[in-house]
N, C-alpha and C positions, 0 to 999 in steps of 0.2 A: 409097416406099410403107412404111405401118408393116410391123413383123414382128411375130413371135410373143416377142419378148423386149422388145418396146419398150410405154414406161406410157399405162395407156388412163385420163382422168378424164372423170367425169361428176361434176358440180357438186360436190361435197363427196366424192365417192368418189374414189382414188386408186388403182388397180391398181398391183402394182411389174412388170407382163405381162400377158401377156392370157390368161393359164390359169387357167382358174376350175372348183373341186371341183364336180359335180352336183351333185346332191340324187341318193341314191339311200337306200331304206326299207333297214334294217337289224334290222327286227323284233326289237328287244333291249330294251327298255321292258317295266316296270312298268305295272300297268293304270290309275297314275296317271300317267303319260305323261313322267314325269320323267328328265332324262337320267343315265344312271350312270357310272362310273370305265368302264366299257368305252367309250362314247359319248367320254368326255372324250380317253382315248389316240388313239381314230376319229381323230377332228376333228383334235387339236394333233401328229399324226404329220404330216397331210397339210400341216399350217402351215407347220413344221418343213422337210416339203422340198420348199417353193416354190411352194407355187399363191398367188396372187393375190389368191383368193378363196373361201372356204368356206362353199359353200352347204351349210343343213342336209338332212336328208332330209324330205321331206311329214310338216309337223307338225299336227295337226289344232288347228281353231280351237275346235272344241267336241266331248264326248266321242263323240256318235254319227257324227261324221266323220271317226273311224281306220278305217284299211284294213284293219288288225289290233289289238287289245286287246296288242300290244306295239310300237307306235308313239309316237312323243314327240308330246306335248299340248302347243298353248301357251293353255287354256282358264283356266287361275287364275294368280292372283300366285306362288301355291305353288310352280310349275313356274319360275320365273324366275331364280332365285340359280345354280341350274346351269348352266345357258346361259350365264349371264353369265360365269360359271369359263372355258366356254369360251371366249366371247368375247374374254375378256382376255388368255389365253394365244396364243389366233392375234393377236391388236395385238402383241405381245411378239416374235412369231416378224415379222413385217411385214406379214405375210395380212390382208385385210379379213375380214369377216365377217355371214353373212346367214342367215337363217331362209327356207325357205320355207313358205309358209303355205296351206293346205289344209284342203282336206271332201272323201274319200271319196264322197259321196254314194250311187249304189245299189252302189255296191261295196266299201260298209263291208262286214269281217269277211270279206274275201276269200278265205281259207284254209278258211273253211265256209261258201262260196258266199251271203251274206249270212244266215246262218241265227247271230245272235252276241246277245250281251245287249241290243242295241237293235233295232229294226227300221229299218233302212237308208230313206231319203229321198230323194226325187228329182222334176225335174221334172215326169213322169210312171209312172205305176204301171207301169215295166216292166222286166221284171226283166234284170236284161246278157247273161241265157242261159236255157233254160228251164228246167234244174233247179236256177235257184238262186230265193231269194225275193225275193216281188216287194217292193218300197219304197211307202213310204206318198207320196202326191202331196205336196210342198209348197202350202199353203195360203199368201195374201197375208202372216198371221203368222209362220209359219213363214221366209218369206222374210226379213221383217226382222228375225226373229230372228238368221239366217247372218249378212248381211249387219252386222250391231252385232257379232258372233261377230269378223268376221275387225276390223271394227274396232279391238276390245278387245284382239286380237293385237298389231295393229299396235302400239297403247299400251304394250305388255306385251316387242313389241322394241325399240321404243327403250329402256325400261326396261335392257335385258339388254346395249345399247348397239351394235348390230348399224349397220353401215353402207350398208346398201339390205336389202330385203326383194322376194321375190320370190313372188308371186301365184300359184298351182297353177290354169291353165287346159288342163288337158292330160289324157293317158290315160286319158279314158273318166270320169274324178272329175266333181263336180258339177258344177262351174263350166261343164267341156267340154258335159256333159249337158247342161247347156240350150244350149250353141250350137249343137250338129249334131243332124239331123232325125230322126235314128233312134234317140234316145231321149227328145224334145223333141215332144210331139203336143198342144201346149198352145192353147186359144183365146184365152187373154185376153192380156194385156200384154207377157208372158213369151212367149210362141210365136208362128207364122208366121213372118212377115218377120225378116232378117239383125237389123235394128236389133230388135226384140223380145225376142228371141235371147239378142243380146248386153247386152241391161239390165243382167242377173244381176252378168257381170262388170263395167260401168259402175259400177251403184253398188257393188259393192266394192271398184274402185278406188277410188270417193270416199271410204268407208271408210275404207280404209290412208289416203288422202293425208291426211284429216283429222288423222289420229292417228300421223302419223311428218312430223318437219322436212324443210318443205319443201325444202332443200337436200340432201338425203340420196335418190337417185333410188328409185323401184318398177320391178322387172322381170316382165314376165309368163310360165309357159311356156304356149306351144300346142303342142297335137296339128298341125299343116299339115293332115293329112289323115286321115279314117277308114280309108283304104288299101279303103274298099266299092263295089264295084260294081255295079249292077245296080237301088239303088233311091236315093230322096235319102238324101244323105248327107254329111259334111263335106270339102269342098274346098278344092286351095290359092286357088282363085280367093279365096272365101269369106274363107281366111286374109290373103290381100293385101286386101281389104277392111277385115276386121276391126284390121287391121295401120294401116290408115290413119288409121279411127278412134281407135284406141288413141296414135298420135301426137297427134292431136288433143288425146286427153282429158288428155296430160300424161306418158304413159307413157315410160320411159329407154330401154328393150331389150325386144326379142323374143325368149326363149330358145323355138327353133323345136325340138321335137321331132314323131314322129306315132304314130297311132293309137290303141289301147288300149282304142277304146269299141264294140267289137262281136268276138266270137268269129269274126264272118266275115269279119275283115280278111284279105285275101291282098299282103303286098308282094312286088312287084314285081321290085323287086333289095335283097338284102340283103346288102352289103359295105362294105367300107371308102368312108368318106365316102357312106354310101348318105342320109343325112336333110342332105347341107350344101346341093343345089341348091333342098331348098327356104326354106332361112336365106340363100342367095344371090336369089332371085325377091321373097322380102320385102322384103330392103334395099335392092332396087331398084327394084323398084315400089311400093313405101310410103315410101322415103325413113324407116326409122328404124332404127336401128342392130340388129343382130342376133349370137345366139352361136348355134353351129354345135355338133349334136351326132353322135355317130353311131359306133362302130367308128373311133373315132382314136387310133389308137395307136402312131403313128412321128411321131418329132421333125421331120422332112423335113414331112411331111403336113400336124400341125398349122401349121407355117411359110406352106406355100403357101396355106393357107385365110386366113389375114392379108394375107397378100403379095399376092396376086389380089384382094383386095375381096370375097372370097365372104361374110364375115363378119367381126363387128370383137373379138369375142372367140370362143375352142372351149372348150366345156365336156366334162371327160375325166370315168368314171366305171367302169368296170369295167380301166382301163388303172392307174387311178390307187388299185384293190384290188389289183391283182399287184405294183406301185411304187409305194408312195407320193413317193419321190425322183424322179419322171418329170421336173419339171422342172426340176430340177440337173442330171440327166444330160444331157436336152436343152438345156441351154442349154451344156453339152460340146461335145454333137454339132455345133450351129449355130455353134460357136467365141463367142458369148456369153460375159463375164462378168457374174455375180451374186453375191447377198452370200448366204455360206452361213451356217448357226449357227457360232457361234463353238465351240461344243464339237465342231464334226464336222471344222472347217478340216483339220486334219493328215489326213484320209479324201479331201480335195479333189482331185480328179482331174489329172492331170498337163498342162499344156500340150502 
């Protein structure tokens, strides 16, 4: 069975493991969404020591789809010489490198409850809580506007020279918003039925795929579940659905995480490996490959989740803010060799 130190390729992507940076917001941007010397150390530390893969944090594709007025933008050519800084310094370290790509939707300006320089957007006029404001409905134009939006990203990461690009369908952001029902009350094309739903995300995958080499994969993240009970609301059933189609349409990976689109979410168990059974249920009943998120934070752990088939990559993120060397030490721990920077070799851990 593979492990957690052995290389995972998808078509022109090359992992040197299967540990791959989240995306996690870092609210440290300019309100031109460009990244700065602090972003750049972010990024090429975590390169540095050994992930795989360095996703960005949710960049929005146009300005009124940050979560914060300190979010990185990938909206104009302007924003793109940075990234690329980046980009080159993780190829350098041996880290891949990806953007992910994002709109807020009604929970732009999240910090003042959508109350910020634009007025937040969404599939329906309702607001993610009551005292925050409500967002303006998406009109048919509107829509094509996002959808060209995340297009023009994607254009804008090959540019930047990123090696897969990963799609924000998750916590609560627009994309989720119009798949699950409790922010989604729409009649026309866009709402009802699962396929409806999920148009929004369809055509913005065809977007991306348009606009990034075809040998270079797309990954999406989902919410699995609203974590709601009591009225409709998004399910993993839903998720292995949507997971099915999403193979169909071309899609490389499921990065499975949950909730985020309602204040009345209650989970259930929140512990270690609490979000992998559901990146375990999609790669099995969807047949498409999945990363695993969740409270993983021991080398033993991330291991078994490879070893078992629960998932074919685990994406770390708060394990990988307290160490960025997580997986140099773990590949200690597992008795793995790996290739460290050559400036740190004499710091190399004893056999």
């Amino acid at each position: 069975m593979p492990h957690l130190f052995e290389s995972y390729t998808q078509h022109a992507l090359s992992l040197r493991n299967r540990i791959v940076m989240a995306p996690m917001c870092m609210y440290s941007a300019g309100p031109d969404g460009i990244p700065t010397e602090w972003h750049f150390v972010h990024y090429a530390t975590r390169a540095m020591g050994g992930a795989a893969m360095i996703i960005t944090e949710a960049t929005a594709v146009e300005p009124v789809g940050r979560i914060s007025e300190g979010d990185l933008g990938i909206w104009t050519d302007d924003q793109v010489p940075a990234f690329r800084r980046m980009a080159d310094f993780a190829h350098q370290q041996g880290a891949a490198f990806s953007i992910q790509l994002a709109h807020a939707g009604r929970k732009a300006w999240s910090a003042s409850r959508g109350f910020g320089p634009e007025r937040p957007v969404a599939p329906s006029a309702i607001p993610f809580a009551d005292d925050w404001n409500a967002p303006a409905e998406l009109d048919p134009a509107g829509i094509d506007r996002v959808v060209a939006a995340f297009g023009e990203a994607a254009r804008r990461a090959q540019d930047i020279g990123c090696d897969s690009v990963e799609i924000h369908a998750a916590h609560g952001y627009l994309i989720h918003e119009f798949l699950s029902p409790i922010s989604n009350k729409r009649t026309d094309e866009y709402g009802g039925s699962l396929e409806n739903r999920a148009r929004l995300l369809k055509r913005v995958f065809e977007a991306v795929r348009a606009n990034f080499p075809a040998e270079k994969p797309i990954w999406v993240r989902i919410s699995a579940t609203d974590w709601v009970e009591g009225q409709p609301s998004w399910e993993i059933e839903q998720s292995v659905a949507l997971s099915k189609m999403m193979k169909e349409w071309g899609v490389a990976l499921v990065d499975v995480s949950t909730g985020g689109n309602s204040p009345l979410q209650k989970i259930t168990y929140l512990g270690p490996n609490y979000q992998v059974p559901f990146a375990e249920r999609i790669r099995g009943e969807a047949g498409i490959p999945t990363g695993a998120v969740g409270l993983i934070t021991e080398a033993a752990q991330a291991d078994e989740i490879i070893r078992s088939g629960k998932a074919d990559i685990v994406l770390l993120a708060r394990e990988l803010l307290r160490n960025p060397y997580f997986p140099l030490a773990a590949a200690h721990k597992l008795g793995a060799e790996v290739k460290w920077p050559e400036q740190y070799v004499r710091g190399k851990f004893a056999k």
